[in-house]
N, CA, C and O of each residue as an XYZ file, in Angstrom:
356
protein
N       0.825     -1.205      0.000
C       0.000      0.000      0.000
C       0.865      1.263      0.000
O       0.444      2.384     -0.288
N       2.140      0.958      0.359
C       3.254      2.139      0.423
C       3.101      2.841     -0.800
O       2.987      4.059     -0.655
N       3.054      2.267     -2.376
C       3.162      2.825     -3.224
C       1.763      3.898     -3.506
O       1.791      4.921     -4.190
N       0.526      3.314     -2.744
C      -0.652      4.023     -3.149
C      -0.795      5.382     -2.442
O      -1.310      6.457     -2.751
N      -0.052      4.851     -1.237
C       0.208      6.779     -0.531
C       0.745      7.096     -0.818
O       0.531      8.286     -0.589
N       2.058      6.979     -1.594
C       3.051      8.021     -2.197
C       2.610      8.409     -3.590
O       3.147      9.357     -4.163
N       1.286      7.436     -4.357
C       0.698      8.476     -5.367
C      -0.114      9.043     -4.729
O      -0.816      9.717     -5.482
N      -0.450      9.147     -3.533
C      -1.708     10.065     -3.534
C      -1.026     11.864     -2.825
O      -1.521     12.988     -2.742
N       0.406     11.201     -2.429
C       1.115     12.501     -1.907
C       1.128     13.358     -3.504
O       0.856     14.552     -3.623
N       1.521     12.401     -4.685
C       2.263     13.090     -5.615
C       0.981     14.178     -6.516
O       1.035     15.252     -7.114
N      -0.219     13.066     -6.153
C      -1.657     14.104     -6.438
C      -2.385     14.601     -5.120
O      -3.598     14.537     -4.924
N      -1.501     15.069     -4.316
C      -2.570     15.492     -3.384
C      -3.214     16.730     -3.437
O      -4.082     17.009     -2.611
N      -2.843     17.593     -4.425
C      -3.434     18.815     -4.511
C      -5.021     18.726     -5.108
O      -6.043     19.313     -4.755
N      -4.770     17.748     -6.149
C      -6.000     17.605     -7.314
C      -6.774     16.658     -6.302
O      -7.949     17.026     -6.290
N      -6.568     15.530     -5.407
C      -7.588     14.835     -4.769
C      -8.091     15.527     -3.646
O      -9.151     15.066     -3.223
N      -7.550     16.684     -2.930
C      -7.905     17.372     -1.636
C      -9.072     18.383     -2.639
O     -10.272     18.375     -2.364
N      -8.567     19.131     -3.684
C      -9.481     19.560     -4.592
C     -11.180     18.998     -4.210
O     -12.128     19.517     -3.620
N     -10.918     17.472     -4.998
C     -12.499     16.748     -5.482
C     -12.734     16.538     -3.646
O     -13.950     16.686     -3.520
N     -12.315     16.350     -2.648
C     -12.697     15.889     -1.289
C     -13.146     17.591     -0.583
O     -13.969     17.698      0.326
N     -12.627     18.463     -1.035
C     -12.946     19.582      0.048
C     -14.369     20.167     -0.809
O     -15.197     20.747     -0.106
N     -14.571     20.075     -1.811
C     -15.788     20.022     -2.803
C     -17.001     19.502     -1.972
O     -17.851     20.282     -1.542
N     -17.031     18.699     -1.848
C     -17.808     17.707     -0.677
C     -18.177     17.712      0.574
O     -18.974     16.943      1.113
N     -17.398     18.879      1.194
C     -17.211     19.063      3.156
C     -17.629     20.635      2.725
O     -17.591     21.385      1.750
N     -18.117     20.604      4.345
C     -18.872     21.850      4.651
C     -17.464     22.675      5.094
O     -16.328     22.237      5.281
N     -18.067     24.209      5.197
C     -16.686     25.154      4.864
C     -15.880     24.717      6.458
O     -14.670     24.913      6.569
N     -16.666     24.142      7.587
C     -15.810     24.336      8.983
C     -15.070     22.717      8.972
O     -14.316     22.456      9.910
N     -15.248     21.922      8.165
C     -14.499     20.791      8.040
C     -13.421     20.955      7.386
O     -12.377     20.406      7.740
N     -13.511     21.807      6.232
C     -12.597     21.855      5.239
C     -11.121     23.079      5.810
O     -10.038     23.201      5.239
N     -11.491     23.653      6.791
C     -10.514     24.082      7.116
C      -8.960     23.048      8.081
O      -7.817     23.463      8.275
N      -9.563     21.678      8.482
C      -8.842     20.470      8.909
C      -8.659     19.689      8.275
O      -7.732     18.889      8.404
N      -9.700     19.690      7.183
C      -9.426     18.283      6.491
C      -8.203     17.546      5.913
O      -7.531     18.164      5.088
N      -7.952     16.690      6.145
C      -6.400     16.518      4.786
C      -7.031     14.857      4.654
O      -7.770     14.457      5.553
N      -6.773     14.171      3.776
C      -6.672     12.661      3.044
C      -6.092     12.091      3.966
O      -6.574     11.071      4.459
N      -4.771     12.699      4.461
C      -3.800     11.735      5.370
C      -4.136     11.733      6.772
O      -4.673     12.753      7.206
N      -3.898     10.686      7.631
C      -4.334     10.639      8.813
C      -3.003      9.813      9.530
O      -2.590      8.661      9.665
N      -2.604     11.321      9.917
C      -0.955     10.290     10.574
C      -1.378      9.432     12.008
O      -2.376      9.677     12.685
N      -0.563      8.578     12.235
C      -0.597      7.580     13.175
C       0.713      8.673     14.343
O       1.793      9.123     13.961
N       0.220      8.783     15.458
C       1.162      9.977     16.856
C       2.464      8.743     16.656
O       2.396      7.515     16.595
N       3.556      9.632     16.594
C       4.928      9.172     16.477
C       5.125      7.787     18.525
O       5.570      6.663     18.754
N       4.576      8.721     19.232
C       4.626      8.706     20.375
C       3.851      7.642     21.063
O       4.326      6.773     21.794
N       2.373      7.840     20.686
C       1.346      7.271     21.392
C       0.607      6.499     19.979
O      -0.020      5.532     20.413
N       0.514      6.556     19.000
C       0.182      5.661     18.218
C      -0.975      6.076     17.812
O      -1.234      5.441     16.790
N      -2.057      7.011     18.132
C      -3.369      7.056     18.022
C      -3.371      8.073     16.245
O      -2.606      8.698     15.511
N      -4.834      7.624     16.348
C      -4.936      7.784     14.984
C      -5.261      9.727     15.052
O      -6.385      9.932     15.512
N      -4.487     11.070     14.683
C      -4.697     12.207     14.896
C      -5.570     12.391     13.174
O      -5.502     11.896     12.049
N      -6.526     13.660     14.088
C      -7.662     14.721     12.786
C      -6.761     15.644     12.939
O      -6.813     16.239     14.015
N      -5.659     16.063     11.942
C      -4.947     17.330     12.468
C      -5.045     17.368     10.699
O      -5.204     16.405      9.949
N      -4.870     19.021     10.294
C      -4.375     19.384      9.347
C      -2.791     19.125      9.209
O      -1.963     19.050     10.116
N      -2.576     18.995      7.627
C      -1.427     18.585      7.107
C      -0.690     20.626      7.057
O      -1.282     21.590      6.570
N       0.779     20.619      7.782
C       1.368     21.619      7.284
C       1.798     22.250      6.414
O       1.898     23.451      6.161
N       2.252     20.649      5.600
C       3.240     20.686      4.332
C       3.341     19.235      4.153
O       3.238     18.250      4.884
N       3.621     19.499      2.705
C       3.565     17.446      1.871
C       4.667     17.871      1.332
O       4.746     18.895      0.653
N       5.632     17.080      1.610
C       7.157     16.788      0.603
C       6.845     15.631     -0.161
O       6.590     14.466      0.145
N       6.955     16.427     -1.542
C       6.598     15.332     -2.696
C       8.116     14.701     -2.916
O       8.205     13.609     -3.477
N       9.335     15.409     -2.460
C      10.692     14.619     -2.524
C      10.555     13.944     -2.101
O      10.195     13.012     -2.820
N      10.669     13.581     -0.439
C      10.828     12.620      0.215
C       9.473     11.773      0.429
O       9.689     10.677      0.947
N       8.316     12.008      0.182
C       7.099     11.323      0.361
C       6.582     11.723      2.160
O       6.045     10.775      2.733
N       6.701     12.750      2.807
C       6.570     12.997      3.923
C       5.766     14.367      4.222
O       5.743     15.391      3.539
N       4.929     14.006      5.789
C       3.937     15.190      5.784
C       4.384     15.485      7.277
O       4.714     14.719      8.183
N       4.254     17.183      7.199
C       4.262     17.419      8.411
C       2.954     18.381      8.602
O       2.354     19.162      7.864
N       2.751     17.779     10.460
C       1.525     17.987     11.018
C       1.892     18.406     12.831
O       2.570     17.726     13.602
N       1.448     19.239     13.018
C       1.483     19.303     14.376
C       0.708     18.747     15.168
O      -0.393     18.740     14.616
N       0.630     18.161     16.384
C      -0.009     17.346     17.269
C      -1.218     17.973     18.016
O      -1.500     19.075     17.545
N      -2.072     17.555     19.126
C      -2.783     17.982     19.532
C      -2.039     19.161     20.904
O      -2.727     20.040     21.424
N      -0.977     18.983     21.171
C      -0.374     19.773     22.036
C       0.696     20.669     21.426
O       1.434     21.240     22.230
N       0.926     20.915     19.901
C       0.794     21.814     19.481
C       2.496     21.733     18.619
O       3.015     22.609     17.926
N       3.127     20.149     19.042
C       4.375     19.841     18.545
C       4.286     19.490     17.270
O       3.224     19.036     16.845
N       5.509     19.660     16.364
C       5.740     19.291     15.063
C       6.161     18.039     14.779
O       7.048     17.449     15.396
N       5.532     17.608     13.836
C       6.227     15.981     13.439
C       6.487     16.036     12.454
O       5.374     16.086     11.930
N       7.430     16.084     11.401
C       7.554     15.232     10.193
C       7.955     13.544     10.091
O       8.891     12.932     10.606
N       6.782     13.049      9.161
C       6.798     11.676      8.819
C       7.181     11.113      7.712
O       7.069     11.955      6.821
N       7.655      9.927      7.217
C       7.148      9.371      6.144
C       5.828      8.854      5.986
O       5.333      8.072      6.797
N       5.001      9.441      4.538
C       3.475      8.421      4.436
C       3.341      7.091      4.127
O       2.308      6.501      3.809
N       5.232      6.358      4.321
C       4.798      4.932      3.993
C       5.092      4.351      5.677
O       5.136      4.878      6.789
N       5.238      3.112      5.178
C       6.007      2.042      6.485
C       4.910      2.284      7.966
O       5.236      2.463      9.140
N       3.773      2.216      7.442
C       2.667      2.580      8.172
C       2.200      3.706      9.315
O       1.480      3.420     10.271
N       2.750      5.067      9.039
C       2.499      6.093      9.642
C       1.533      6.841      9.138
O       1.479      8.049      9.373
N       0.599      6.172      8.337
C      -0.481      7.527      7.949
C      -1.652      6.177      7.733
O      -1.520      4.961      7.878
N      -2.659      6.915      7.381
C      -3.927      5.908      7.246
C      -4.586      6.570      5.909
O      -4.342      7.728      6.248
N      -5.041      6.675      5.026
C      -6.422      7.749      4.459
C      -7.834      8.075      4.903
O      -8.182      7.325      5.814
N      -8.326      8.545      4.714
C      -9.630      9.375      5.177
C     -10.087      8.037      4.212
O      -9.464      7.577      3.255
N     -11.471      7.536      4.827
C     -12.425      6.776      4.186
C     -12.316      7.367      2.324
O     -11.948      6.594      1.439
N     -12.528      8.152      2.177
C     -13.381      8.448      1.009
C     -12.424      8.075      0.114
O     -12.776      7.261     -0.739
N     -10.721      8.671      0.088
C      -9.920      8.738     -0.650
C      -9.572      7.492     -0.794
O      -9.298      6.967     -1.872
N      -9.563      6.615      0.978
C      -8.836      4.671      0.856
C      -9.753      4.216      0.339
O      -9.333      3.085      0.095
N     -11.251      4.274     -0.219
C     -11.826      3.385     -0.941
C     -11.584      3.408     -2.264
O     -11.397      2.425     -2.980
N     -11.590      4.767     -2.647
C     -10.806      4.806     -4.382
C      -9.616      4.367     -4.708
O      -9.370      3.764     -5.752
N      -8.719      4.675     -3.735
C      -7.550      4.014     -3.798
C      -7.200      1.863     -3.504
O      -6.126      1.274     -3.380
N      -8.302      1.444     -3.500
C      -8.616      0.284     -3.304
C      -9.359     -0.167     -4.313
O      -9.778     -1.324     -4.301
């Protein structure tokens, strides 16, 4: 599945596009496709994405206490939002 999140990093502009189309304006200000897994505690975070490195395949997101993470979106640190992992399936 590694390869299907790193196409969806490489289109994430055009798929956040067709998904924020769809959400009401106070969702769409959080929304992102990716759903990182806490470096720390493991839980699945609703945080907006900061920045997507289409070099390295990595997103950074700040936590609920307000710290920065950069990740890789493979090797199982991210999940997708329902809508996007069913197309991508």
């Amino acid at each position: 599945f590694d390869e299907v999140l790193k196409r969806a990093v490489d289109r994430y502009d055009a798929i956040m596009e067709v998904m924020l189309a769809s959400l009401r304006e106070e969702r769409r200000q959080t929304y992102s496709i990716f759903l990182p897994f806490h470096p720390e505690t493991g839980r699945v975070l609703y945080v907006p994405m900061k920045s997507i490195n289409r070099d390295d395949y990595t997103i950074t997101f700040d936590d609920e206490e307000g710290r920065e993470w950069t990740v890789p979106v493979t090797g199982g640190n991210v999940k997708l939002q329902w809508k996007p992992d069913f197309g991508a399936r």
